[in-house]
Phi, psi and omega in degrees: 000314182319300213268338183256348182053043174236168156261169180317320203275340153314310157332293195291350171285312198294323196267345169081013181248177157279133207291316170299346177277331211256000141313300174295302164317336178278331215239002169075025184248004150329133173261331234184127173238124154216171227312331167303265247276293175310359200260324181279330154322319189251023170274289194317292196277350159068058183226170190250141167264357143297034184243346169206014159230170182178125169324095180231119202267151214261000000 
């Protein structure tokens, strides 16, 4: 987003999500994402989603 120069509440507009789901997807307390919402997230950022997601074990 940063790189894209938007904030969050433009994201949550362009995407149709609510801005508190899409806080929780940012902020990594998420459990579960899906693919309709990354596929829009990464059209909106004009991205891959390993360009913003990554594997970590807990």
């Amino acid at each position: 987003m940063a790189k894209r120069k938007m904030w969050l509440n433009e994201l949550s507009l362009r995407i149709a999500l609510t801005l508190s789901n899409l806080s929780i997807l940012k902020t990594g307390k998420a459990k579960a994402i899906r693919f309709s919402t990354l596929a829009a997230i990464c059209e909106a950022l004009n991205c891959q989603p390993g360009d913003i997601l990554a594997y970590a074990e807990e």
